[in-house]
C-alpha positions as CSV (number, residue, x, y, z in Angstrom):
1,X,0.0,0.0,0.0
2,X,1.4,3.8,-0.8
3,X,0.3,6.2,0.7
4,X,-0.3,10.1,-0.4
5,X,3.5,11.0,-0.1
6,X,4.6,8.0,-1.2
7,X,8.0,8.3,-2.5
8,X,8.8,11.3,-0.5
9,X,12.3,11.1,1.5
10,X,12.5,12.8,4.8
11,X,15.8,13.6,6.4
12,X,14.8,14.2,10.5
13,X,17.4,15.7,12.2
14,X,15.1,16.4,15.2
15,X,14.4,15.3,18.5
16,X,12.1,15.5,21.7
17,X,8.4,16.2,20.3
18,X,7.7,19.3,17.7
19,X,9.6,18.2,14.6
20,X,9.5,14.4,15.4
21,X,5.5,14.7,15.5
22,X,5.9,16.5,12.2
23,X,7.7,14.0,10.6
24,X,5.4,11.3,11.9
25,X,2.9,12.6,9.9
26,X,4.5,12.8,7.0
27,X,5.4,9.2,7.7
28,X,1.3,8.5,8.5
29,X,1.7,9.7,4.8
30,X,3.2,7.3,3.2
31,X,6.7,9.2,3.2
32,X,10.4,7.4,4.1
33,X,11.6,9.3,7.0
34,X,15.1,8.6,8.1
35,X,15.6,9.3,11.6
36,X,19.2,10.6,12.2
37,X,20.2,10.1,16.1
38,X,23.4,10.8,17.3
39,X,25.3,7.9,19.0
40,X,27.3,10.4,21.3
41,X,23.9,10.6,23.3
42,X,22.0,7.0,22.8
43,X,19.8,9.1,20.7
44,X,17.0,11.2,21.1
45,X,16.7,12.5,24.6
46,X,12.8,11.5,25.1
47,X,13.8,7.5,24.9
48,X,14.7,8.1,28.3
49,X,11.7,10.5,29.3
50,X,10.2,7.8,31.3
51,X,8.9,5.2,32.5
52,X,6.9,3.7,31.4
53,X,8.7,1.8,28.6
54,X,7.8,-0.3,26.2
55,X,9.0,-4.0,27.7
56,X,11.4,-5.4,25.2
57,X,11.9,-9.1,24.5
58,X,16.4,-8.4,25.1
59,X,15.0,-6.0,28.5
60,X,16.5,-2.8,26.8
61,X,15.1,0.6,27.3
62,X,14.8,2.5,25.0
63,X,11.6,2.6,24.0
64,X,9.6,5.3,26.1
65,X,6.2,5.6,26.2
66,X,6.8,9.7,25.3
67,X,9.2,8.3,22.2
68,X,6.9,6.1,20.4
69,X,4.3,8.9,20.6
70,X,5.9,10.8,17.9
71,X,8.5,8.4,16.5
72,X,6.3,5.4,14.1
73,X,6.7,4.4,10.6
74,X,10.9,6.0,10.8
75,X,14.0,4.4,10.3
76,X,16.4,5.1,13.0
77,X,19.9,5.9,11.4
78,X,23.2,6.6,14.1
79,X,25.5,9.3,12.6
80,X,27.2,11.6,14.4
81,X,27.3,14.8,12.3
82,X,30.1,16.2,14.8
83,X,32.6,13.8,12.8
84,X,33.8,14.8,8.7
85,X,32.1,11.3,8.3
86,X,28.9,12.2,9.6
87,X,28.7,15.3,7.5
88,X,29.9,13.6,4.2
89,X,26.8,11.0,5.1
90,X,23.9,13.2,5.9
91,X,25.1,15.4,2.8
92,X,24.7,12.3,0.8
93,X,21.3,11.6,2.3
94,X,20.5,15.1,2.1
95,X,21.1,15.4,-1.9
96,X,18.4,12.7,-2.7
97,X,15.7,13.9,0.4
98,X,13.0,15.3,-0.4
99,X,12.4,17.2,3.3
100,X,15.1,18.0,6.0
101,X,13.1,18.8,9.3
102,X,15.7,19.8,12.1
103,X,15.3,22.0,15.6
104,X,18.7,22.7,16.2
105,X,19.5,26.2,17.7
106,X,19.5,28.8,15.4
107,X,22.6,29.2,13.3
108,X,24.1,25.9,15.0
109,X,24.3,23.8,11.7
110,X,26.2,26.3,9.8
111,X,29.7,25.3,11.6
112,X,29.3,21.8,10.2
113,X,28.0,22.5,6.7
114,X,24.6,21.1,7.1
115,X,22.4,24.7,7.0
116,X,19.7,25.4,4.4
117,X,22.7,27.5,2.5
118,X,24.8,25.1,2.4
119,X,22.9,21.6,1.0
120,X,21.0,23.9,-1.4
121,X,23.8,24.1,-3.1
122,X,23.4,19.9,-3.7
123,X,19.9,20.0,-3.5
124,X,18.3,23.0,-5.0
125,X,15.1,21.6,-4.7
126,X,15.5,20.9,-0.6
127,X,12.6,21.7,1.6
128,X,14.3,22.6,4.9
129,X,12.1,23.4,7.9
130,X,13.5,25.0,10.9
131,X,12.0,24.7,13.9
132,X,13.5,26.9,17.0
133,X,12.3,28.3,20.0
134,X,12.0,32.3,18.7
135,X,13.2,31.8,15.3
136,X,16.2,32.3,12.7
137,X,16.0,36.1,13.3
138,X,14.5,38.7,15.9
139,X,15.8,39.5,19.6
140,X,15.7,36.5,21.0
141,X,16.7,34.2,18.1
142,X,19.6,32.9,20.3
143,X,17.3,31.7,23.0
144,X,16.4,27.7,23.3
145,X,12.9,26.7,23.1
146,X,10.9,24.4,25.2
147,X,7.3,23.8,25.3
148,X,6.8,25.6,28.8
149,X,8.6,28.2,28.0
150,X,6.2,28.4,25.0
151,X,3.5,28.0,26.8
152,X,4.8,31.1,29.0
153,X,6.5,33.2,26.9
154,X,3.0,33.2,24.0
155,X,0.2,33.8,26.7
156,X,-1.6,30.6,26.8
157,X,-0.2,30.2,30.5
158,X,-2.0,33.1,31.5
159,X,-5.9,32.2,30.2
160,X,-5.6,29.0,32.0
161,X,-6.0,28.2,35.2
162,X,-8.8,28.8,38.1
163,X,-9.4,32.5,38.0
164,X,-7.7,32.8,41.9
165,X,-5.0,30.5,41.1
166,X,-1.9,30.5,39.3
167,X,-1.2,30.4,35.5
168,X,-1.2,26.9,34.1
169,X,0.5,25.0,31.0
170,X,-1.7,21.9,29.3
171,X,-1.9,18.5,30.6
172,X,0.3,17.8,27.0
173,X,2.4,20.0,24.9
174,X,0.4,21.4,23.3
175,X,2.8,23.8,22.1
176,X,4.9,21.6,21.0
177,X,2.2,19.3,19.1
178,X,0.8,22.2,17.3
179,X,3.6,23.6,16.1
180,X,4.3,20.1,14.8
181,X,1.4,20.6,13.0
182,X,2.4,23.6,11.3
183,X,5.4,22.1,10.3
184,X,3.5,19.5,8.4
185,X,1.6,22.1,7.1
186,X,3.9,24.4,6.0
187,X,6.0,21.4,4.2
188,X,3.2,20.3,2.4
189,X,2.2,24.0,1.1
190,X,6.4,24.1,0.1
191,X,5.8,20.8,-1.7
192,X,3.1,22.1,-3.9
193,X,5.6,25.4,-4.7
194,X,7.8,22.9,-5.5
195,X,5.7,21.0,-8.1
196,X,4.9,24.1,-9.6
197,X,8.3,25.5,-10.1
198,X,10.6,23.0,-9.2
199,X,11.9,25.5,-6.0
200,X,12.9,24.5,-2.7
201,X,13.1,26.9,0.3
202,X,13.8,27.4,3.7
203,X,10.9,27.3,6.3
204,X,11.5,29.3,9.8
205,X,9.3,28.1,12.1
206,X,9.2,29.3,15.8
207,X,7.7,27.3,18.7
208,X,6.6,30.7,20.4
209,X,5.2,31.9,16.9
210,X,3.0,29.5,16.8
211,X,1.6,29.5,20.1
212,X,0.6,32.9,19.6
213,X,-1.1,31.7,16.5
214,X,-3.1,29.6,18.4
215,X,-4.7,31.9,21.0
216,X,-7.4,32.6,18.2
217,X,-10.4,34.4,19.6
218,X,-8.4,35.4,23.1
219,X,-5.7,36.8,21.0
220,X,-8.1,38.4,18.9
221,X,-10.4,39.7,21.6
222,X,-7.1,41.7,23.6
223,X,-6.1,43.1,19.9
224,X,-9.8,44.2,19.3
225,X,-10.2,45.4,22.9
226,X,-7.1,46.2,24.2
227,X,-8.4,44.9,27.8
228,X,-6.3,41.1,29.3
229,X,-8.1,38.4,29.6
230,X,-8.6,37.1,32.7
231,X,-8.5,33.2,33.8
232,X,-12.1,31.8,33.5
233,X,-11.0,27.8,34.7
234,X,-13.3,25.9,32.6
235,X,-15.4,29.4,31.2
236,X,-15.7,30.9,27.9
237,X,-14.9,34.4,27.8
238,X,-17.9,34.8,24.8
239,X,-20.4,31.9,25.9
240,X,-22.7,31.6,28.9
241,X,-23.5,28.6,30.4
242,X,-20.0,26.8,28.3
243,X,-18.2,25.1,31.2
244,X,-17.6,22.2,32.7
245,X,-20.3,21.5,35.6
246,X,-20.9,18.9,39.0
247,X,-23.3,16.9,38.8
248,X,-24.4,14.1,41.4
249,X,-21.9,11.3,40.7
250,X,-19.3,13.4,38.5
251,X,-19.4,15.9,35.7
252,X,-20.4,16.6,32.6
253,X,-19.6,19.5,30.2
254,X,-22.1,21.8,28.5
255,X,-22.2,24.1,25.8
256,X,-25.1,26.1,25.2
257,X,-24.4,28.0,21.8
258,X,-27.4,30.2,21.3
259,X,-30.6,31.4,22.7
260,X,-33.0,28.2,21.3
261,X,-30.1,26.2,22.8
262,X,-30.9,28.0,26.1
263,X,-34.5,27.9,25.9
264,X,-34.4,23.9,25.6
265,X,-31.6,23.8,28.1
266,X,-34.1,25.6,30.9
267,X,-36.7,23.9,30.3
268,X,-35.4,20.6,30.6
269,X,-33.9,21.6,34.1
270,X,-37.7,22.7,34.8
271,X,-36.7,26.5,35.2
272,X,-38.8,27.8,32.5
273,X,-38.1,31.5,34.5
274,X,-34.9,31.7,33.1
275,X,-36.0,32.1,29.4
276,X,-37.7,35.4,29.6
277,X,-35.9,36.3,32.9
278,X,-33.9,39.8,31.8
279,X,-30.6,38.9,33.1
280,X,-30.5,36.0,30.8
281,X,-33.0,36.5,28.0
282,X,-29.9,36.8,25.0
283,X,-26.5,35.5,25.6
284,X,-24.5,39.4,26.4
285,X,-27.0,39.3,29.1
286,X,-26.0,36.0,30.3
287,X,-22.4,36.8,29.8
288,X,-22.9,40.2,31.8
289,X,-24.7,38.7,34.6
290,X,-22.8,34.7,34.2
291,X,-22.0,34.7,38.1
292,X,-25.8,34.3,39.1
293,X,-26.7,32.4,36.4
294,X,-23.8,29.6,36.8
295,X,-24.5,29.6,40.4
296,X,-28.5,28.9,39.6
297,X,-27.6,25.7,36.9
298,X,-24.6,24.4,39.6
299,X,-27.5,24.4,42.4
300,X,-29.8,22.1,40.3
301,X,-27.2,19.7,38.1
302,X,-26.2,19.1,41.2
303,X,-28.8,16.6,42.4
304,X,-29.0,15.3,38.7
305,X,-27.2,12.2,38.3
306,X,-24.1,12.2,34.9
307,X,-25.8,9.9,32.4
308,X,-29.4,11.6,33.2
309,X,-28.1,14.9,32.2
310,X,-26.2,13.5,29.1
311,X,-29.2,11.3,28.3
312,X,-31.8,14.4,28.6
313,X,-29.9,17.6,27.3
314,X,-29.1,15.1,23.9
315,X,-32.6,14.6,23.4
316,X,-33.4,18.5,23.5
317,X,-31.0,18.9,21.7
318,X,-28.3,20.8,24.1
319,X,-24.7,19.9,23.6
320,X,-23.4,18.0,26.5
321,X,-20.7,15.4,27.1
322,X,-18.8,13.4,29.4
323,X,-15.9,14.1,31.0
324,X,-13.7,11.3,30.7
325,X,-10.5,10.1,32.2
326,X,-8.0,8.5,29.9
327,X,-9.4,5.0,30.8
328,X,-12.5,5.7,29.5
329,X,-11.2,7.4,26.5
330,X,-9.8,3.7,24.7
331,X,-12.3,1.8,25.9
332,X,-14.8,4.3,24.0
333,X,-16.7,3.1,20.8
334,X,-15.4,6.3,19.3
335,X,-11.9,5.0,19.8
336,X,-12.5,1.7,18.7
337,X,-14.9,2.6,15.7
338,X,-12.8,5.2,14.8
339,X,-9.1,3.3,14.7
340,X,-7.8,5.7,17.6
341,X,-5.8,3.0,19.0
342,X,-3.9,1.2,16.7
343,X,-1.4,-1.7,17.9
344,X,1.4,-2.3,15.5
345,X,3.8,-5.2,15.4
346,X,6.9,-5.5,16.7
347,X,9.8,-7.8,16.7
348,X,11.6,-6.3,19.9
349,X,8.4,-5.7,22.0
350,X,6.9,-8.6,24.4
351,X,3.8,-9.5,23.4
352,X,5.1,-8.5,19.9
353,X,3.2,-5.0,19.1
354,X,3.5,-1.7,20.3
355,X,0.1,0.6,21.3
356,X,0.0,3.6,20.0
357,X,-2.7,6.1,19.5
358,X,-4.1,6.9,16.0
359,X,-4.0,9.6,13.4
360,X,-7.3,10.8,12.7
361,X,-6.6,11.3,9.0
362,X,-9.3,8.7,7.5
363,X,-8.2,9.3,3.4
364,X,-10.6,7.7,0.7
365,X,-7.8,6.4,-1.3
366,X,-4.7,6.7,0.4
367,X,-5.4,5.9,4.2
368,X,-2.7,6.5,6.2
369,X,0.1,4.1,7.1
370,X,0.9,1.9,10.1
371,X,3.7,-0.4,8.7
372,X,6.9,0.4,10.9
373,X,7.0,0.4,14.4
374,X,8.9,3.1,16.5
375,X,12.3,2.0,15.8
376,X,15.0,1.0,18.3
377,X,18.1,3.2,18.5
378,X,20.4,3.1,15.1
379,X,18.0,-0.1,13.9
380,X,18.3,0.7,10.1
381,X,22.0,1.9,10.4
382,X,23.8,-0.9,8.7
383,X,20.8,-0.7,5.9
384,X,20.7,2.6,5.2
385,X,24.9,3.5,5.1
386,X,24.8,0.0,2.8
387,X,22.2,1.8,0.3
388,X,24.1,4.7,0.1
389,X,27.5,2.9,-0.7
390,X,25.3,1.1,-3.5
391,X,24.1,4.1,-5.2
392,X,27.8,5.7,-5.3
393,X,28.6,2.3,-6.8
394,X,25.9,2.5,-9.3
């Protein structure tokens, strides 16, 4: 099976989580990705972010549970680019790739000939993403980039959080996954240039830039209003009642999106009152006056039981959901119905497949690709330097 960038070669040069989830999906694609890992360190630093490990048939570890989240369907290739040797080989790589993703600091590849400037020269139609903290240029292009600095540094820190309490980053890196994303993006948009002109180019991608691409409506409602937003905990800062409530047994989360919404919603909690009351009659009047009004809805969901008030606000129509722990999650019909858990085989793993969870890309003709497991350290070494010495033969 091929799969929509089949016969695409990716050189990945990256490590820890927003390049190698990039490259993942490009490897979901259908595209070879070559994972270059440097033998001086065992390899990429988040094989030993754990545990929990994958548990290997030889004992090993170093298979994390935060690796193999962004690491299938690549070939894991040892060469030490700090070496003439290493340079001479990922030069060689790097005139018949396709993509080079790395996040290197800025300006760092330049002393050993492996920059965007540099393999152009051999590759003029090179895609090159850059991924750094601040990016290539600017004031603080020098700084390093981590996902909670991100997190910090671009303002999603401060809208999250109880509204008394102190800012808060994600329960995941976000961050770092959607700048992943953007990477993917981006490469796919320079692939089409490509085809069209038979350019390559340079891609400068910044992990703070695109956290403050992603504050959407917040970043747009400060630039609109010039007022900073405040922490709302589960809130919206637009939408009244949108937030996660207690219910007898647990919680549930409900969105009420418009005044019929409401209507339905009030009705079904028997508190008709509310619909024509003036304090709540059109959603600015329920954002104005959202204190009373969330302390009314807590007082009654409170003595409703979960699946009542998921069973009763779906028939009227109310958006409402559960609010499941991770448990719950994969043993969901969603998951299973919709291939978010996907086990793929192994050799080195006990039990002989790895879990991992699922792209949510579901292509008509070219579905996306679970043939290659996350790969131990420097697996396809021997293969891949062997290929290389064939094609200089040739």
């Amino acid at each position: 099976m091929t799969g929509a960038l089949g016969g695409l070669k990716v050189l990945d040069l990256s490590r820890i989580l927003a390049g190698p989830y990039s490259t993942q999906l490009l490897a979901d694609m259908g595209a070879e990705v070559l994972k270059i890992e440097n033998p001086r360190t065992a390899g990429d630093d988040t094989r030993q972010w754990g545990p929990p490990f994958v548990e290997q048939m030889n004992g090993d570890q170093d298979l994390s549970a935060y690796f193999i989240s962004a690491n299938r369907g690549k070939r894991s290739v040892a060469i030490d680019f700090g070496s003439k040797e290493g340079q001479i080989a990922i030069k060689k790589l790097a005139k018949e790739a396709d993509i080079l993703v790395e996040n290197f600091k800025s300006g760092s590849l330049k002393a050993y000939g492996l920059d965007y400037e540099s393999l152009k020269e051999i590759n003029a139609g090179l895609i090159y993403c850059s991924i750094t903290g601040f990016g290539q240029v600017g004031a603080n292009s020098d700084k390093p980039g981590y996902d909670l600095m991100a997190q910090a540094y671009g303002g999603i820190m401060s809208l999250t959080g109880e509204a008394a309490g102190p800012p808060m980053k994600t329960g995941v890196a976000i961050a770092d996954v959607v700048c992943g994303l953007y990477a993917s993006s981006g490469i796919l948009a320079a692939l089409h240039h490509r085809n069209q002109t038979g350019e390559g180019q340079h891609i400068d991608l910044a992990l703070v830039d695109s956290q403050i691409a992603w504050l959407v409506n917040q970043g747009s409602n400060y630039l609109v209003t010039g007022e900073v937003p405040e922490r709302l905990a589960n809130a919206h800062p637009s939408i009244v009642p949108y937030e996660v409530f207690k219910t007898l047994d647990g919680f549930v989360v409900i969105a009420v999106g418009n005044d019929k919404q409401f209507a339905n919603f009030s009705n079904w909690l028997d508190q008709p009152q509310w619909i024509s009351d003036e304090r709540y009659r059109t959603n600015p009047l329920r954002l104005k006056n959202r204190t009373s009004l969330v302390s009314k809805i807590s007082s009654v969901l409170s003595g409703i039981s979960t699946q009542e008030v998921l069973i009763g606000l779906e028939k009227v129509g109310v958006p409402v959901g559960p609010v499941n722990s991770l448990d719950q999650v994969f043993e969901s019909d969603q998951v299973r119905e919709r291939e978010m858990r996907v086990d793929i085989e192994s050799p080195h793993a006990v039990g002989g497949a790895i879990p991992v969870v699922g792209n949510p890309l579901k292509f008509s003709k070219t579905p996306v690709i679970y043939n290659m497991p996350p790969p131990k350290f420097g697996e396809h070494t021997t293969e891949v330097m062997s290929r290389i010495s064939k094609e200089e033969e040739a």
